[in-house]
N, C-alpha and C positions, 0 to 999 in steps of 0.2 A: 814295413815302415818306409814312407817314401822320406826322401830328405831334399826334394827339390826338383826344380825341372833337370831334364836329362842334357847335358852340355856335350852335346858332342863335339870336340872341336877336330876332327882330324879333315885333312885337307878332300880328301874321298864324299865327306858330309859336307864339307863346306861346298865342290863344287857342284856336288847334286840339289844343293838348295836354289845357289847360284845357276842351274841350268833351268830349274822351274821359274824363276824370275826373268831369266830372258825368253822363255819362251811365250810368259807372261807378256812381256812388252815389247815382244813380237805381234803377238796377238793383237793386244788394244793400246800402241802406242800412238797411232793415226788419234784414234778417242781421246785418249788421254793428251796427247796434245791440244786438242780443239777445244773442250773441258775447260782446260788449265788459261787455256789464250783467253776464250768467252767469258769465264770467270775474272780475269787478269782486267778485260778492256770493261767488263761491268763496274767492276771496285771504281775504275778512274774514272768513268762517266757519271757514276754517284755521287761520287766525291768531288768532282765539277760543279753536278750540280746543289750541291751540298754549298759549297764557299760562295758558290754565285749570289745563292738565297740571302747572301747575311748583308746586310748593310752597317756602316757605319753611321752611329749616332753623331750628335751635332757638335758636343764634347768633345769628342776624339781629334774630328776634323780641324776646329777650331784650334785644340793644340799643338797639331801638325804644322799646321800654316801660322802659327807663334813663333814655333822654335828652327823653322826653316829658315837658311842663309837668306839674306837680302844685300843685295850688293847697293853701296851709298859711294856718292861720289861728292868730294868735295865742292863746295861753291868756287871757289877756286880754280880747281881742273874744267870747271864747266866753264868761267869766263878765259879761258886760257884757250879751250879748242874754241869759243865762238869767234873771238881774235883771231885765231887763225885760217879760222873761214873765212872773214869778211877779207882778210889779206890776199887771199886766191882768187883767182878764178877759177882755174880746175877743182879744187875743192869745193867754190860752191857751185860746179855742175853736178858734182859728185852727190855732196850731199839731197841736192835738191833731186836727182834721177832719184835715190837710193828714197826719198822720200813718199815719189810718186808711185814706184813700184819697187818694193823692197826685196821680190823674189827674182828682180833681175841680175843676169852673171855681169 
């Protein structure tokens, strides 16, 4: 009558199992590295080109650009720096460079 698999646990069994496993990946751990990498960098290149495919609908977008921040500036604050342009001169070289070429330092 069996009553199961055979448990050997004594350290003698354990490391004779353990010496067939390394000599296992002794063997084919070069392989099994390159396997596991090729497999590893396919997943993320599918999956690349998986998300690239999708597009968003017009819905979507449209909601995005609803409920994003818009900065609003007083009428106010606007006629307050204009004031204080026309009061300068250095400000209005300033502004007026910063006009013509805004990627200038």
């Amino acid at each position: 009558m069996n009553k199961g698999p055979n448990l050997n646990l004594s350290t003698d069994a354990i490391a004779a199992q353990l010496k067939h496993l390394k000599t296992f990946f002794v063997r084919y751990g070069v392989l099994i590295f390159f396997v596991a990498n090729i497999t590893l960098y396919s997943f993320i290149v599918w999956q690349i080109g998986a998300l690239n495919s999708v597009s968003a609908d017009q819905e979507s977008v449209d909601e995005k650009l609803q409920s994003g921040f818009r900065l609003k500036i007083d009428q106010d604050s606007v006629n307050k720096i204009q004031q204080l342009q026309d009061q300068n001169i250095a400000v209005q070289s300033l502004f007026k460079s910063a006009r013509d070429n805004p990627f200038q330092e």
